[in-house]
N, CA, C and O atoms as a printed pandas DataFrame, in Angstrom:
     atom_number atom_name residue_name chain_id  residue_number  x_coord  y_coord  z_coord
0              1         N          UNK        A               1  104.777   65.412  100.875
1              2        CA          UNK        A               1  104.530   66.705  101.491
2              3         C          UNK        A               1  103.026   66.874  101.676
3              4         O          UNK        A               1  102.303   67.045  100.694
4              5         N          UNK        A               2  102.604   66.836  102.754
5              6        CA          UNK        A               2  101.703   67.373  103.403
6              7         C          UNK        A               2  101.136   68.819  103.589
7              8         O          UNK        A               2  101.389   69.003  104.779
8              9         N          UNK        A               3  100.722   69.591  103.286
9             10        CA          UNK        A               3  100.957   71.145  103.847
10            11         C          UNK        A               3   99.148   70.978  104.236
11            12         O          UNK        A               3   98.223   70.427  103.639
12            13         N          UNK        A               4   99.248   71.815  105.631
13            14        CA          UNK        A               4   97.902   71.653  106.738
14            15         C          UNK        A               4   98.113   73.320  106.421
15            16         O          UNK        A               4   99.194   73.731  106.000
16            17         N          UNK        A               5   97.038   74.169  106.653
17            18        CA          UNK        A               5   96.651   75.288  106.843
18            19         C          UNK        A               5   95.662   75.722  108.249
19            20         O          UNK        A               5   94.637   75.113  108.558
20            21         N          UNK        A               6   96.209   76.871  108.977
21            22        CA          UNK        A               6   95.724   76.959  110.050
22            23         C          UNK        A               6   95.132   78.835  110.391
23            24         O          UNK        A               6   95.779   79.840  110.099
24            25         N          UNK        A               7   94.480   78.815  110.711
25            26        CA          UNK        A               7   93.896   80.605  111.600
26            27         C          UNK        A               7   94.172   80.212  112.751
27            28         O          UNK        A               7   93.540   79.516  113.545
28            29         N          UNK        A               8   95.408   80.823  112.814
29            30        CA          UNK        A               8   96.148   81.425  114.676
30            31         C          UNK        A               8   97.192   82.659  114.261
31            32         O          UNK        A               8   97.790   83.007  113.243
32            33         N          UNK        A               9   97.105   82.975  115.207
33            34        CA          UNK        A               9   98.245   83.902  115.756
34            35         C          UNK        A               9   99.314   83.730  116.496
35            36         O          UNK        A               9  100.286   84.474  116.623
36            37         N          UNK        A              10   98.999   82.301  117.177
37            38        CA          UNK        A              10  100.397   81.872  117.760
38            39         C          UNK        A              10  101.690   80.871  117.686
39            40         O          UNK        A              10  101.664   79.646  117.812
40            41         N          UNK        A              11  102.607   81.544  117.495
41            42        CA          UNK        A              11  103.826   80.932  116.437
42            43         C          UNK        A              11  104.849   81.181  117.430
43            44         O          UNK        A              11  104.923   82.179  118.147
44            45         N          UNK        A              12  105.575   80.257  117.412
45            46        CA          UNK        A              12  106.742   79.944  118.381
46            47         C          UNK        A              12  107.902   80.839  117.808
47            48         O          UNK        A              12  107.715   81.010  116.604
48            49         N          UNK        A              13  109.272   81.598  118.357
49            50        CA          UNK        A              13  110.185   82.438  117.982
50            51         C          UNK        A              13  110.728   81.719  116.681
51            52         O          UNK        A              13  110.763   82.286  115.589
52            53         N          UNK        A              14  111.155   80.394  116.900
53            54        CA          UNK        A              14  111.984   79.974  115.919
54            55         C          UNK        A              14  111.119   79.693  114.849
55            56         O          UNK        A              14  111.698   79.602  113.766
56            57         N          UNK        A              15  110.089   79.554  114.835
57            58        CA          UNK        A              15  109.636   79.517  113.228
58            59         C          UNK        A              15  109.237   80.104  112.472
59            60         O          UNK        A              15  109.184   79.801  111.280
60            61         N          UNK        A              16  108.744   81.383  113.124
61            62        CA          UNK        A              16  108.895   82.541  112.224
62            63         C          UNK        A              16  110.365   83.410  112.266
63            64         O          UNK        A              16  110.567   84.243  111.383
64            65         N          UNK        A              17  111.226   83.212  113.171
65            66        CA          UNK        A              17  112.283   83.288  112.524
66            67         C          UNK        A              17  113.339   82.664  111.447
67            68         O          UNK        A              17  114.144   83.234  110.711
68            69         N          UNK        A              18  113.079   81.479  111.603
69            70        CA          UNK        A              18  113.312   80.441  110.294
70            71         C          UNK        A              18  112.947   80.783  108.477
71            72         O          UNK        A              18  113.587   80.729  107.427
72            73         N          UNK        A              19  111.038   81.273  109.047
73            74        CA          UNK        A              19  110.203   81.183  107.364
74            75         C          UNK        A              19  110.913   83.106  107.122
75            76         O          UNK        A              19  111.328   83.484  106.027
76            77         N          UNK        A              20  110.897   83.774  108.036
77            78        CA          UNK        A              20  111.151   84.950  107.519
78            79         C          UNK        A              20  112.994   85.271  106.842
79            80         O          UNK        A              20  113.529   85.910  105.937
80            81         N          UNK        A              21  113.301   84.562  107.717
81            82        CA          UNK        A              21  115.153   84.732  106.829
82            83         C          UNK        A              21  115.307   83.836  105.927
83            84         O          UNK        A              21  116.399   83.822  105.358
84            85         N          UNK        A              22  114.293   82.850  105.540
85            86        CA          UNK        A              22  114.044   82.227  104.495
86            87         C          UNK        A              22  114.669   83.073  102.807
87            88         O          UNK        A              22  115.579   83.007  101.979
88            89         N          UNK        A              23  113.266   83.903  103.168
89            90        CA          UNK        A              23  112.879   84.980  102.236
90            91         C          UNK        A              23  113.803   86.156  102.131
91            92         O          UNK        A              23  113.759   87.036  101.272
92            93         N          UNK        A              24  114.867   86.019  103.388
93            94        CA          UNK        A              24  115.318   87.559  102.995
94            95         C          UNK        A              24  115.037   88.435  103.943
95            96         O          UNK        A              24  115.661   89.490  103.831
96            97         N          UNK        A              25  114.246   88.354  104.920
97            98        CA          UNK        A              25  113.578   89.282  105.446
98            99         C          UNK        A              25  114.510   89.521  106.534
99           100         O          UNK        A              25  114.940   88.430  106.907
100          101         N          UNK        A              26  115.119   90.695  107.355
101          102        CA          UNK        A              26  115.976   91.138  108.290
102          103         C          UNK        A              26  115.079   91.086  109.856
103          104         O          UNK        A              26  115.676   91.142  110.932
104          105         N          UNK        A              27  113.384   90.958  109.732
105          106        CA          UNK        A              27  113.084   91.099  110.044
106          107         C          UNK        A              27  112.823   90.001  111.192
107          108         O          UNK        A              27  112.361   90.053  112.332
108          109         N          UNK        A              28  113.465   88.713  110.146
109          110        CA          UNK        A              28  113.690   87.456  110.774
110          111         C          UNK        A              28  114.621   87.801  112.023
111          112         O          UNK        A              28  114.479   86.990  112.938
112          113         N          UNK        A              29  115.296   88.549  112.205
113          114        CA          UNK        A              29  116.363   88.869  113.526
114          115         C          UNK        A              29  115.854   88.882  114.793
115          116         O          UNK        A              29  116.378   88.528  115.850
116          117         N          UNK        A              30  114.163   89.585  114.437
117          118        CA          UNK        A              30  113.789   89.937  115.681
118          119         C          UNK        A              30  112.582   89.155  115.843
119          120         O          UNK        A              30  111.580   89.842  115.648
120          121         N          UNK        A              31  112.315   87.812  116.168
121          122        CA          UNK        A              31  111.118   87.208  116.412
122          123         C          UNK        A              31  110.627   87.744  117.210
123          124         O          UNK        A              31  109.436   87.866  116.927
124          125         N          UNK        A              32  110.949   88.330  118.455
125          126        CA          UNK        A              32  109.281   88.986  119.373
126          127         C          UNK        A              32  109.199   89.862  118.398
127          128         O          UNK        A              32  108.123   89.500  117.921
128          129         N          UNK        A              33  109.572   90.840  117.678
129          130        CA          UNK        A              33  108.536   91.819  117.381
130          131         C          UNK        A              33  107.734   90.766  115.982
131          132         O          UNK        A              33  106.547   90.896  115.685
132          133         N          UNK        A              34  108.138   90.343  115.685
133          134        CA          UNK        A              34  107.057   89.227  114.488
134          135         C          UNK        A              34  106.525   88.388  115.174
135          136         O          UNK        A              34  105.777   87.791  114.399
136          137         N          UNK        A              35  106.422   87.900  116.285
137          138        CA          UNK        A              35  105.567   87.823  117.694
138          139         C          UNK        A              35  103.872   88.579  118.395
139          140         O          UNK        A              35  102.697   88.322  118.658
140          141         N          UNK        A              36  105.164   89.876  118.394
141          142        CA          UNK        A              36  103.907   90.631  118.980
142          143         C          UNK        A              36  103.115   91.227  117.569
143          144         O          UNK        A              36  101.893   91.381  117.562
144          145         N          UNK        A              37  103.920   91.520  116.460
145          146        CA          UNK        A              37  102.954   91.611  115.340
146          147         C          UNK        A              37  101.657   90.980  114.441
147          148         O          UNK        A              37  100.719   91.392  113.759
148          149         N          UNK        A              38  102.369   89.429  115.004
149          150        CA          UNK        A              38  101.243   88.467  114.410
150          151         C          UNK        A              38  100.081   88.243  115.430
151          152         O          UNK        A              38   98.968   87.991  114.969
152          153         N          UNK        A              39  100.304   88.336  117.147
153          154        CA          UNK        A              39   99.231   88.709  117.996
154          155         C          UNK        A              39   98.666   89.652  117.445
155          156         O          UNK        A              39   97.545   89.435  116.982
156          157         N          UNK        A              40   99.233   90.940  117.323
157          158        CA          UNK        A              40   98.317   92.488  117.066
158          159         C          UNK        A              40   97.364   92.063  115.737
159          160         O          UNK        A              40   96.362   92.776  115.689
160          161         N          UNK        A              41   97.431   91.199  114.790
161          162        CA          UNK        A              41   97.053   91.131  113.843
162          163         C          UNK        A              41   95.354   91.062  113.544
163          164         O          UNK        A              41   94.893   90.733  114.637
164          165         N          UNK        A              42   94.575   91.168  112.887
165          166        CA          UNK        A              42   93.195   90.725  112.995
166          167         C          UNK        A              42   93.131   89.698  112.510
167          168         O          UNK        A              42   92.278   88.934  112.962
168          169         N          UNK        A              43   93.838   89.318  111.594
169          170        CA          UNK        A              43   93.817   87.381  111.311
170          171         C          UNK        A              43   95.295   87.095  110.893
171          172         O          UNK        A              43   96.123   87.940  110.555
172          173         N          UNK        A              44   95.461   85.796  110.976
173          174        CA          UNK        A              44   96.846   85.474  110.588
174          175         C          UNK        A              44   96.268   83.910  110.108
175          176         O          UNK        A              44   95.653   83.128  110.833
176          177         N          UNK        A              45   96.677   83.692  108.585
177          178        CA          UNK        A              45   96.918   82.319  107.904
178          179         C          UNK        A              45   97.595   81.928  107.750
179          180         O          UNK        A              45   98.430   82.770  107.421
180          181         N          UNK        A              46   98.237   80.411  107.726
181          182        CA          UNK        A              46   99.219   79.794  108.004
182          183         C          UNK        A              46   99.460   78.558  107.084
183          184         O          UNK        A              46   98.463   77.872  106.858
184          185         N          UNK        A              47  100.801   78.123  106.444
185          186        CA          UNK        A              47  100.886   76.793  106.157
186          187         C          UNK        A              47  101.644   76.229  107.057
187          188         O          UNK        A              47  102.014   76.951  107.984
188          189         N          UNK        A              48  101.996   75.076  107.040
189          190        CA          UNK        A              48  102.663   74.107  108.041
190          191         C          UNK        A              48  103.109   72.571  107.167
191          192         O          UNK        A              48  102.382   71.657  106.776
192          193         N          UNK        A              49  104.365   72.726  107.086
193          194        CA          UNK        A              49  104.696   70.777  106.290
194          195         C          UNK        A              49  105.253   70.379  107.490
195          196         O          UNK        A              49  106.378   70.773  107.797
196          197         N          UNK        A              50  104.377   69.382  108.475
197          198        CA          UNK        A              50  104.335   68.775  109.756
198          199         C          UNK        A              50  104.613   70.165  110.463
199          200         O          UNK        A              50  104.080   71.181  110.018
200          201         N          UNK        A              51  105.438   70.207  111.554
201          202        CA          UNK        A              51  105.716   70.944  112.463
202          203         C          UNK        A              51  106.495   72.257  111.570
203          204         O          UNK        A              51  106.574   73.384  112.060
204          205         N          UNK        A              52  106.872   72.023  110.631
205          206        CA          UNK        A              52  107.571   73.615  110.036
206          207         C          UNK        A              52  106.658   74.553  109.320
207          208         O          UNK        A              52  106.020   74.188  108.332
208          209         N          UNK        A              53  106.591   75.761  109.812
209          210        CA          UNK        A              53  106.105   76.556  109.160
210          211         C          UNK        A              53  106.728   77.504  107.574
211          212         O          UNK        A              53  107.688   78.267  107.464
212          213         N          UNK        A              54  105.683   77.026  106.507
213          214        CA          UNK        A              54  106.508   77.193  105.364
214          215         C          UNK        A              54  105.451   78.092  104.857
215          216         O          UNK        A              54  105.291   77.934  103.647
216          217         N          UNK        A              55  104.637   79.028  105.408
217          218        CA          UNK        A              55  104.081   80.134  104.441
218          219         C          UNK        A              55  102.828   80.831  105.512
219          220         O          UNK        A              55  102.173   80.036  106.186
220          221         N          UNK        A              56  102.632   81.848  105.591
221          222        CA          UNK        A              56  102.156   83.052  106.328
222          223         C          UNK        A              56  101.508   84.174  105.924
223          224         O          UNK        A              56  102.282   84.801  105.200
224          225         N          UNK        A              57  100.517   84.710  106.030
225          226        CA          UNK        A              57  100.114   85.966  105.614
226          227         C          UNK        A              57   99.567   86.412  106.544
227          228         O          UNK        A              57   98.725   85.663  107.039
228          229         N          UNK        A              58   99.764   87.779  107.208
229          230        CA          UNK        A              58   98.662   88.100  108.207
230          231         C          UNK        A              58   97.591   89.688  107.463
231          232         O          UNK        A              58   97.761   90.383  106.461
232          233         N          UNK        A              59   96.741   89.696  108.353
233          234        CA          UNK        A              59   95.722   90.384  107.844
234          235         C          UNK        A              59   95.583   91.693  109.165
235          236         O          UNK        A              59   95.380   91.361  110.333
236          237         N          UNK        A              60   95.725   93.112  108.763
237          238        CA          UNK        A              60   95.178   94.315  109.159
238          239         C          UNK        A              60   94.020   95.025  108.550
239          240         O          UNK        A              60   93.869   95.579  107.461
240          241         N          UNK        A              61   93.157   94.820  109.702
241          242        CA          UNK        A              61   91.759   95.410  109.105
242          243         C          UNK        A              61   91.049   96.634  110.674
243          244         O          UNK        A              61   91.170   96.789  111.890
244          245         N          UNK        A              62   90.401   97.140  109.594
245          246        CA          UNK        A              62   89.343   98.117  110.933
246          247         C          UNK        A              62   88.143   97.066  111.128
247          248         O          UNK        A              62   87.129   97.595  111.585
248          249         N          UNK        A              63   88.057   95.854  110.908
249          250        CA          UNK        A              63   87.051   94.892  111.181
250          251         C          UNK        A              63   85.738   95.293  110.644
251          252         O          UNK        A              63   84.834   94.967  111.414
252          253         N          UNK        A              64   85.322   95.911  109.546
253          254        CA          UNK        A              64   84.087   96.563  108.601
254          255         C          UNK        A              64   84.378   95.893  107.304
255          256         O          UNK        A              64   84.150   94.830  106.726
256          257         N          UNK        A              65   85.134   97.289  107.082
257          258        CA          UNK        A              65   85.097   97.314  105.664
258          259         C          UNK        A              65   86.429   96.969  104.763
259          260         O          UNK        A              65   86.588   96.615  103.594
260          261         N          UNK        A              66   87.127   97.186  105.637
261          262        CA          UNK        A              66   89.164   97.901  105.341
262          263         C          UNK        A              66   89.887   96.332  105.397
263          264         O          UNK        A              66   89.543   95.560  106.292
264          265         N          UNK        A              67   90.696   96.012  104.589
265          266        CA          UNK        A              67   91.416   94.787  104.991
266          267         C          UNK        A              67   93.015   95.189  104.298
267          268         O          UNK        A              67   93.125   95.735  103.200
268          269         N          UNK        A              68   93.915   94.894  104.966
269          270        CA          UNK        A              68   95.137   94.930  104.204
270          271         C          UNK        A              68   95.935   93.670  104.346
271          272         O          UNK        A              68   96.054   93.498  105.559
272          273         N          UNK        A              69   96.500   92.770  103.743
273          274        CA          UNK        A              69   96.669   91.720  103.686
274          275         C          UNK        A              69   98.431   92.239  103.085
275          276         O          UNK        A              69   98.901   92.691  102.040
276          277         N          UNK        A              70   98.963   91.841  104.462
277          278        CA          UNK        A              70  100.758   92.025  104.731
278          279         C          UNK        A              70  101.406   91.062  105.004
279          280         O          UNK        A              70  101.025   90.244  105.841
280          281         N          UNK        A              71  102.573   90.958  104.318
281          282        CA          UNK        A              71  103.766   90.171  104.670
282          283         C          UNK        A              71  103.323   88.602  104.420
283          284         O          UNK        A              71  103.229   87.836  105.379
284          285         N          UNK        A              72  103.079   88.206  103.175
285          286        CA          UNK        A              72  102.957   87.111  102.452
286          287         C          UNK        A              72  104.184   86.376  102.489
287          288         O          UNK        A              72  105.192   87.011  102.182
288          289         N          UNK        A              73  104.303   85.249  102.780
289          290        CA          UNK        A              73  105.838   84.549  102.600
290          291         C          UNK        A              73  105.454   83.109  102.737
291          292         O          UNK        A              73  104.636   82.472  103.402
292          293         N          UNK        A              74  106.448   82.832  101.769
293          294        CA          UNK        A              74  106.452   81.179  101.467
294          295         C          UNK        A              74  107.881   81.046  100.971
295          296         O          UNK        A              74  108.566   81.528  100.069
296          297         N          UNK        A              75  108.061   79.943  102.229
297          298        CA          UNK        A              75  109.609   79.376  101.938
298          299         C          UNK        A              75  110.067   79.110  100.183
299          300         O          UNK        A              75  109.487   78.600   99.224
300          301         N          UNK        A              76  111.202   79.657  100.360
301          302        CA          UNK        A              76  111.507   79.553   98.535
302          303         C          UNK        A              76  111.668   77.911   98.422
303          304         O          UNK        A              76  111.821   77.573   97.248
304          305         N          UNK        A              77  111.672   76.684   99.464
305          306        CA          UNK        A              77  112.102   75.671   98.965
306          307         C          UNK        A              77  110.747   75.370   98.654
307          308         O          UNK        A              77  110.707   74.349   97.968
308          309         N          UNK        A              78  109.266   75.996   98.953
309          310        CA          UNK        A              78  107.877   75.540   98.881
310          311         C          UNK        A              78  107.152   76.109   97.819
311          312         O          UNK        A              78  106.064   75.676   97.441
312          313         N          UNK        A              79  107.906   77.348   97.196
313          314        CA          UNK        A              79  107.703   78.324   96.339
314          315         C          UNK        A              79  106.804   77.122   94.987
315          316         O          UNK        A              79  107.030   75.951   94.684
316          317         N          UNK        A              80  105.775   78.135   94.481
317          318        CA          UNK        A              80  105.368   77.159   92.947
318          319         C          UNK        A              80  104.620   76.082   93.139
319          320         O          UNK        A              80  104.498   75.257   92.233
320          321         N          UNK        A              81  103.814   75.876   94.727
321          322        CA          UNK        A              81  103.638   74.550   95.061
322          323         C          UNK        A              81  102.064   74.623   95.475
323          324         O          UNK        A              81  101.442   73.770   96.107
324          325         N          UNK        A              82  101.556   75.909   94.937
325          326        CA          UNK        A              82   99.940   76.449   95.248
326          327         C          UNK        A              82   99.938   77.512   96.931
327          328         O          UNK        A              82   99.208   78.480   97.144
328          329         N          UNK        A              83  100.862   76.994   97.779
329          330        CA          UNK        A              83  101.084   77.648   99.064
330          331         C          UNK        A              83  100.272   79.069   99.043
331          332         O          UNK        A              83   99.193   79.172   99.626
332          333         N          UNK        A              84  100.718   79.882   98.510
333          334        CA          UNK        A              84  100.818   81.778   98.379
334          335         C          UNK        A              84   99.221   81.838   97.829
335          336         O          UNK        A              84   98.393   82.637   98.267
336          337         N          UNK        A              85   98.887   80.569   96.508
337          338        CA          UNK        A              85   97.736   81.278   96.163
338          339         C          UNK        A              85   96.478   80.987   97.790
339          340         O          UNK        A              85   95.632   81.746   98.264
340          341         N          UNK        A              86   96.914   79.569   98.213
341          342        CA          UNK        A              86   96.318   78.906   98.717
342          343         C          UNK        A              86   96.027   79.919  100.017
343          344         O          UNK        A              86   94.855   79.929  100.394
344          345         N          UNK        A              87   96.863   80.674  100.661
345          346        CA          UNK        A              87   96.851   81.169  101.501
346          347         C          UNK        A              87   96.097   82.777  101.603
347          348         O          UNK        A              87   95.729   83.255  102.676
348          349         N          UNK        A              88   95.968   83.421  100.379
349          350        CA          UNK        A              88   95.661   84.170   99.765
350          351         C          UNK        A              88   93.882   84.007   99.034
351          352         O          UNK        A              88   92.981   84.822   98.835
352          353         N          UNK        A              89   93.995   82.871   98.861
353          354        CA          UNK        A              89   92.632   82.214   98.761
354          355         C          UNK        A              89   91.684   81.985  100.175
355          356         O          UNK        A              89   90.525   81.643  100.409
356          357         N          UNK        A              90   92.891   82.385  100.976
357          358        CA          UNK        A              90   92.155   81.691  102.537
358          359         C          UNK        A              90   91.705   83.528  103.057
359          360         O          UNK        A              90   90.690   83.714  103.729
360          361         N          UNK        A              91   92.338   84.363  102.758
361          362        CA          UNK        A              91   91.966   85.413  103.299
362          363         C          UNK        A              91   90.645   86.299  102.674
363          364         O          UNK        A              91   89.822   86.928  103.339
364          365         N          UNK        A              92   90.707   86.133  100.978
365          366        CA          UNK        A              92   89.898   86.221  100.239
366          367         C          UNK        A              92   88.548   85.928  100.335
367          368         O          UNK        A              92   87.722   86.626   99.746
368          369         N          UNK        A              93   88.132   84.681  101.219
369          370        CA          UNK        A              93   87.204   84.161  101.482
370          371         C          UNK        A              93   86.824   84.471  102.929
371          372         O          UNK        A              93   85.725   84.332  103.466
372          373         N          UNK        A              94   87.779   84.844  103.357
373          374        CA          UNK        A              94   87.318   85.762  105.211
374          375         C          UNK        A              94   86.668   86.597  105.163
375          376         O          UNK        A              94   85.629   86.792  105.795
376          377         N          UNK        A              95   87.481   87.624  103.938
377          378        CA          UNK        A              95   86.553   88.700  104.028
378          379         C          UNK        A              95   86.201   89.287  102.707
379          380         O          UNK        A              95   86.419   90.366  102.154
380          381         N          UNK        A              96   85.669   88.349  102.445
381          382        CA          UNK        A              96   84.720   88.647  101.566
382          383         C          UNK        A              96   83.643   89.676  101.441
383          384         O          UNK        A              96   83.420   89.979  100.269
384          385         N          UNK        A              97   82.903   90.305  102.347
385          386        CA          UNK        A              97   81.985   91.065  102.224
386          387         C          UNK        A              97   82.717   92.582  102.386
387          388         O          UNK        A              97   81.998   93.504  102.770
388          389         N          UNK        A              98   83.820   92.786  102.161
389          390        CA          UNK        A              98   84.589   93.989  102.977
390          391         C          UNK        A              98   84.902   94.826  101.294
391          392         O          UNK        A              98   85.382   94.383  100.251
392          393         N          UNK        A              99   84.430   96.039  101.634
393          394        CA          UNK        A              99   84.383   96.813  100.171
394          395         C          UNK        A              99   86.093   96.824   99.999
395          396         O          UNK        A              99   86.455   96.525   98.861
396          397         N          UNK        A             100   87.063   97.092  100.860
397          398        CA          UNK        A             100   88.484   97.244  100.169
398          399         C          UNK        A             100   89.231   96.063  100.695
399          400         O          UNK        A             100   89.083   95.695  101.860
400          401         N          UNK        A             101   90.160   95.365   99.723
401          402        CA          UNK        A             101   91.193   94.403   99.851
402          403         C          UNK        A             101   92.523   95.204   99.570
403          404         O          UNK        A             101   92.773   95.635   98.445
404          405         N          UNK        A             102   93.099   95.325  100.308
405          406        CA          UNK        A             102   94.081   96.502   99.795
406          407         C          UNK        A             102   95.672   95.347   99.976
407          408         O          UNK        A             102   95.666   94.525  100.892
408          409         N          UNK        A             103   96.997   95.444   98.954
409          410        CA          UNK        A             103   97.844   94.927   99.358
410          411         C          UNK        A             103   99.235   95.550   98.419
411          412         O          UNK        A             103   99.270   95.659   97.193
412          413         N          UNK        A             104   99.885   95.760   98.999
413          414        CA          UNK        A             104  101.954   96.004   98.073
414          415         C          UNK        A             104  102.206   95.175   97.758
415          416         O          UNK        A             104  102.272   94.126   98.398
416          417         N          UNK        A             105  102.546   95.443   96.139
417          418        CA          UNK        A             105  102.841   93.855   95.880
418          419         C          UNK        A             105  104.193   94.047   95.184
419          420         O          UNK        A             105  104.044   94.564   94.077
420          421         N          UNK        A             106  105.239   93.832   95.447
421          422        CA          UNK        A             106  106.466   93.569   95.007
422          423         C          UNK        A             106  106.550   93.639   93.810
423          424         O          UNK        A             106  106.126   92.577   93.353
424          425         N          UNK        A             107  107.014   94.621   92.652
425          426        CA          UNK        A             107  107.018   94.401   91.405
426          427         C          UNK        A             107  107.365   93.459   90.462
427          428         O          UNK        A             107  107.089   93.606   89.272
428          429         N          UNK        A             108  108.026   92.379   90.961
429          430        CA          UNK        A             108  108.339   91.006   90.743
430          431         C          UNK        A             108  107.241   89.780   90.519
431          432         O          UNK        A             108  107.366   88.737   89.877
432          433         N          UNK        A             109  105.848   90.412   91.469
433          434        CA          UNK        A             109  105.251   89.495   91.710
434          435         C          UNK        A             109  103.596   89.922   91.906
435          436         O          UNK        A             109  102.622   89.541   92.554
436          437         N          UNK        A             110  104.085   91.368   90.521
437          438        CA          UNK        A             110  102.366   91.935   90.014
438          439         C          UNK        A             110  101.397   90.749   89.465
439          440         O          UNK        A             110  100.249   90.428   89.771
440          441         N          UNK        A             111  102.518   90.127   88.340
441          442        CA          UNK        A             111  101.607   89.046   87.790
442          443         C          UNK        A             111  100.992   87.950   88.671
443          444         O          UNK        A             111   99.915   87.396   88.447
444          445         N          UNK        A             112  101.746   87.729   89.615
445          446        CA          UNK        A             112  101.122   86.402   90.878
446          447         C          UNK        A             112   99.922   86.623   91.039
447          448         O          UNK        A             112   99.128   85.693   90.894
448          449         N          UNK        A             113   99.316   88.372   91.504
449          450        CA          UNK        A             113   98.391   88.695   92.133
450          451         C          UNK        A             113   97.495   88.657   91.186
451          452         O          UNK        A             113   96.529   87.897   91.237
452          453         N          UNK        A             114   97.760   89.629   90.034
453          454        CA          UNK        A             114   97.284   89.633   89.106
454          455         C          UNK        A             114   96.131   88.576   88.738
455          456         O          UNK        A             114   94.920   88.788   88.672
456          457         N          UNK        A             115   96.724   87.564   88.550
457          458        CA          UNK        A             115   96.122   86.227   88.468
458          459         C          UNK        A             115   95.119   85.814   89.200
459          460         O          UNK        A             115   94.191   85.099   88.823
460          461         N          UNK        A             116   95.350   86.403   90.596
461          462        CA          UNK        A             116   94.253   85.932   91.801
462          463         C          UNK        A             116   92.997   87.031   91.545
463          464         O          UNK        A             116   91.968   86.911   92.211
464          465         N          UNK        A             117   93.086   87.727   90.899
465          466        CA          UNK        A             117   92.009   88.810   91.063
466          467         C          UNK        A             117   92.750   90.305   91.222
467          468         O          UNK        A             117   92.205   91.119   90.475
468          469         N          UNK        A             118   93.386   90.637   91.672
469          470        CA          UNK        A             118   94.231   92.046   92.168
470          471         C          UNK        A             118   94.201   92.753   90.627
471          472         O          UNK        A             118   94.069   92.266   89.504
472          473         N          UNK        A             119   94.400   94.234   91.155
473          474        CA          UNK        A             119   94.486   94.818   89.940
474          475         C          UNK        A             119   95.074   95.629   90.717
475          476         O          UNK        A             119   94.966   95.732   91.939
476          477         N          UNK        A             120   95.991   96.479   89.662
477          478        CA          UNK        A             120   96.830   97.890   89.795
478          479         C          UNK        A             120   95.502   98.841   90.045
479          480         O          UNK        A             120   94.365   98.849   89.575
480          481         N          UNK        A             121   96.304   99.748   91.148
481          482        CA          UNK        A             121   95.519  101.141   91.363
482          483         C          UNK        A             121   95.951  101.760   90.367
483          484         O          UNK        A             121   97.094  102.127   90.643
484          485         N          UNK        A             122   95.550  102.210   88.943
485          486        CA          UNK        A             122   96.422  103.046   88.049
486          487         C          UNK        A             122   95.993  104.628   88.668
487          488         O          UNK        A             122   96.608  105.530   88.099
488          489         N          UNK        A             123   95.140  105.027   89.623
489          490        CA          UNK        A             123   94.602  106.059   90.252
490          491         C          UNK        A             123   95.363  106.712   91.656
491          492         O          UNK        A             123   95.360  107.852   92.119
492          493         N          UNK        A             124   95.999  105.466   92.094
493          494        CA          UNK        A             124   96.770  105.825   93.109
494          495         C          UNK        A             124   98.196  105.338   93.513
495          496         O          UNK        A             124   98.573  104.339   92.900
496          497         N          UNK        A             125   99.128  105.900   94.505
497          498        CA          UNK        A             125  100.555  105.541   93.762
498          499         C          UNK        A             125  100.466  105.456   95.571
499          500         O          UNK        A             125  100.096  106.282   96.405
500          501         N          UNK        A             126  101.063  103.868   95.701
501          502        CA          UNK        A             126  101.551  103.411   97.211
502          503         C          UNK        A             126  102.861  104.102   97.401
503          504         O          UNK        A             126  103.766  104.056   96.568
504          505         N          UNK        A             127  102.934  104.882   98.781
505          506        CA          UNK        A             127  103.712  105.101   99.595
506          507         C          UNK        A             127  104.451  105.135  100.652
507          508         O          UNK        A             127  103.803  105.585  101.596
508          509         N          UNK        A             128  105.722  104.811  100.982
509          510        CA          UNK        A             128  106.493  104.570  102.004
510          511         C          UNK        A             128  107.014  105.600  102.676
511          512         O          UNK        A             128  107.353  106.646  102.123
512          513         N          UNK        A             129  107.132  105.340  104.129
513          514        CA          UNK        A             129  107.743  106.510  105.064
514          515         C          UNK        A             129  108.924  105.499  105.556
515          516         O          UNK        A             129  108.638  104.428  106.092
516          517         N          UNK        A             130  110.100  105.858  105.365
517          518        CA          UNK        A             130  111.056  104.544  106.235
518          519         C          UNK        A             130  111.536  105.495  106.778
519          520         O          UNK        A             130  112.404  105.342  107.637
């Protein structure tokens, strides 16, 4: 296994529909809109084992200061294999000079972040509008 890492935004329907129903995600149903989302994005990082895409994070920022770093995924068969930190390590180092790194982190997977540097807002409580 090979895994190449890439900065693009452009990803063919089927493979981010592939890495996202991987994970679970419903969201895998609708590749244009995870299409036009990963265009809209201000950065998007990527793994790749040859031609398959096996891990993703894209990045929303006001291009200053603000970064939010959404929708992390790594194929569960790639899971444990450095991928997530690796990719996470790749955004970390983009924007580096940016006073907020902001990210939701699945309560499953406080400690992952944890590890990378992240800390709980114990000051502020993330909220959803669905």
């Amino acid at each position: 296994m090979n895994i190449v890492y890439r900065k693009t935004k452009e990803f063919d329907l089927e493979s981010l529909k592939e890495l996202y129903l991987s994970v679970g995600w419903k969201l895998g149903n609708n590749p244009h809109k995870l299409q036009i989302s990963m265009k809209s994005s201000h950065n998007v990082f990527s793994a790749w084992d040859g031609n398959k895409l096996v891990g993703i994070i894209n990045c929303l920022s006001d291009g200053i200061a603000t970064v939010y770093f959404n929708n992390l995924l790594v194929n569960p068969e790639y899971q444990g294999k450095g991928i997530g930190s690796t990719l996470i390590n790749m955004t970390l180092e983009e924007y580096k000079e940016y006073n907020k790194k902001i990210l939701i982190a699945e309560k499953g997977k406080i400690a992952f972040y944890e590890a990378l540097g992240f800390k709980t807002g114990y000051d502020v409580v993330p909220m959803s509008y669905m």
